[in-house]
C-alpha positions in Angstrom: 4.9 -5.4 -11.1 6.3 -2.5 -12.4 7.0 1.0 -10.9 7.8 4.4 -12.2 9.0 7.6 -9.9 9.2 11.0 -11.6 9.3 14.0 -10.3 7.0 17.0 -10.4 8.9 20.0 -9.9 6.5 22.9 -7.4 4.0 19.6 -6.8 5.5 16.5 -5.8 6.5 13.1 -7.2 4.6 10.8 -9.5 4.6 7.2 -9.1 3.1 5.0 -11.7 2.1 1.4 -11.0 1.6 -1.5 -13.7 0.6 -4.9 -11.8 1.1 -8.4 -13.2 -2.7 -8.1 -14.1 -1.7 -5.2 -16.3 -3.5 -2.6 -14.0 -2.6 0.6 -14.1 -1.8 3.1 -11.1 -0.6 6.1 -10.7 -0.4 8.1 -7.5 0.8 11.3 -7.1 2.4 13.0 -3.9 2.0 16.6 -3.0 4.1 18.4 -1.2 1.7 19.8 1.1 0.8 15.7 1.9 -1.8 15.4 -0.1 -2.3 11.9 -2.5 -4.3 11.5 -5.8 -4.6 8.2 -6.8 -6.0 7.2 -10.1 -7.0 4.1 -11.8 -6.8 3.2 -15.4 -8.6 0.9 -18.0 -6.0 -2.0 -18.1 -6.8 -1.8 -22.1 -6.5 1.4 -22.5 -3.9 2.9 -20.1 -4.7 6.9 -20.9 -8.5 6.6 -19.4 -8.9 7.1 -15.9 -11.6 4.4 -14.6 -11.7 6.2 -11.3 -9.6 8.4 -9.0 -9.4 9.9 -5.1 -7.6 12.4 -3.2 -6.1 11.6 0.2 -5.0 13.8 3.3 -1.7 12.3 4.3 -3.5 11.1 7.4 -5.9 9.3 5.6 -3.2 7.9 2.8 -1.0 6.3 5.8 -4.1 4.5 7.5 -4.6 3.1 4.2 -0.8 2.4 3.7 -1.0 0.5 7.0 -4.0 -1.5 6.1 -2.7 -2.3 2.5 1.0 -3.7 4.4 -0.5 -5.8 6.4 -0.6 -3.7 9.1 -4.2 -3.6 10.4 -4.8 -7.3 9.0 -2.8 -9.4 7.6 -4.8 -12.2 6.0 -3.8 -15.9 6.9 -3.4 -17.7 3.0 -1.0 -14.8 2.7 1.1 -15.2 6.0 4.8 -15.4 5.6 6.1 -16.9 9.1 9.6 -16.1 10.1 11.8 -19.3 11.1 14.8 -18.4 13.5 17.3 -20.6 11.3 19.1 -18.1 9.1 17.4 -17.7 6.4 14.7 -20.4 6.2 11.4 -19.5 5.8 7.4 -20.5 4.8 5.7 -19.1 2.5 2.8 -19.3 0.6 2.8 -18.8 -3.2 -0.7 -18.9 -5.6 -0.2 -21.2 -8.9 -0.1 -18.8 -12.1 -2.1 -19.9 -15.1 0.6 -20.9 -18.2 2.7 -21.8 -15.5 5.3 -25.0 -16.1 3.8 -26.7 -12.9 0.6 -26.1 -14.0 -0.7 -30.6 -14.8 2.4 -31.6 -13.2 3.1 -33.8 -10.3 5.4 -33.1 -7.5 7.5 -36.4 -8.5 8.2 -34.9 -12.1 8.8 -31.5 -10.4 11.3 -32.7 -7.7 11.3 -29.2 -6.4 13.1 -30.6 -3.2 16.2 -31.9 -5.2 16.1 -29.1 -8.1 15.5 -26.2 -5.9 16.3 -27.2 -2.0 12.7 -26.4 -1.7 9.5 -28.5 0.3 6.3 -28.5 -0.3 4.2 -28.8 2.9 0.6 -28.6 1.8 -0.9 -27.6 -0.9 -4.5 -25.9 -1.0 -7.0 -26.3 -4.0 -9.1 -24.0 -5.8 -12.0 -25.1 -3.8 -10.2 -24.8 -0.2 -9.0 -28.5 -0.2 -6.2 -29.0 1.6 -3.7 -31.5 1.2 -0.6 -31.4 4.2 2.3 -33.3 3.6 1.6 -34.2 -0.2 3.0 -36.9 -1.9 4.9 -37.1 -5.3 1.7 -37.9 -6.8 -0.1 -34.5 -5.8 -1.0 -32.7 -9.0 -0.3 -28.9 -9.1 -3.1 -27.2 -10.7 -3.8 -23.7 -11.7 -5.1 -21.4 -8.7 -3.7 -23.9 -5.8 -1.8 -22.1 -3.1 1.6 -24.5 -2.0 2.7 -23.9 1.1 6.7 -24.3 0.7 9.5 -23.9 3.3 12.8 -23.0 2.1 15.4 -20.1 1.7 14.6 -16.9 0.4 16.6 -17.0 -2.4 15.3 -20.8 -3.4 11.7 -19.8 -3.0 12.0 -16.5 -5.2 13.9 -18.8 -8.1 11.2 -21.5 -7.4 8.4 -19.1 -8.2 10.0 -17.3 -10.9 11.0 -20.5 -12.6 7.6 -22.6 -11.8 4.5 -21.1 -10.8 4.6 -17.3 -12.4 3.7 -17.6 -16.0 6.5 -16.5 -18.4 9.9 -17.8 -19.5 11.1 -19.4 -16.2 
């Protein structure tokens, strides 16, 4: 994801959102507290597909829902682990991916990346805890990994986010 801040000199500042989905966002903040937020064609980034205005009352209760706040939904729960910097935390399977029709015996994520994989959960909810080097990663499955931050983040970015790894 990709974000843009400018400013608006007499109005505000403009941020402008592009997601991994290539969605487009912008929101603008007002001086007086006021929000627009607009919504673009991801094809064709210069039509808006929708917009809003916000009171700054509104825009934080919708801030605290969108953090996590309010709810924070359990595939998506990163849980804290008192031993430095050792955590678990879920991560969804990109399509293109290099683990994508691999097993976790050819990706030895343990020995590469000082990661483990503690369950993994299909498409179709199936959930397999404690997998075993024959476990196929597929496209869409959630693995639930433990690890350091810094292991996970080079994990994802090298095997489950499509791109160059």
């Amino acid at each position: 994801m990709g974000i843009k801040e400018s400013d608006l000199p007499g109005i505000g500042r403009k941020f402008e959102i592009l997601t991994k989905e290539n969605e487009k966002l912008t929101i603008i903040v007002h001086d007086d507290g006021r929000r627009e937020v607009y919504h673009f064609d991801e094809d064709d980034h210069d039509e808006i597909l929708s917009s809003i205005t916000l009171e700054d009352n509104e825009a934080r209760q919708i801030a605290a829902i969108l953090g996590g706040m309010v709810y924070k939904p359990q595939a998506l729960e990163s849980i804290e682990v008192a031993f430095d910097d050792l955590i678990i935390e879920w991560f969804k399977v990109e399509p293109g991916s290099k683990a994508v029709g691999r097993t976790l015996g050819e990706l030895d994520v343990r020995q590469n990346y000082g990661v483990t994989v503690i369950a993994i959960i299909k498409k179709d909810k199936q959930k397999l805890t404690n997998p075993g080097a024959d476990a196929v990663v597929e496209s869409h499955d959630r693995l639930v990994l433990s690890g350091e931050r810094k292991e996970l983040k080079t994990l994802e970015t090298s095997l489950l986010s499509k791109g160059d790894g």
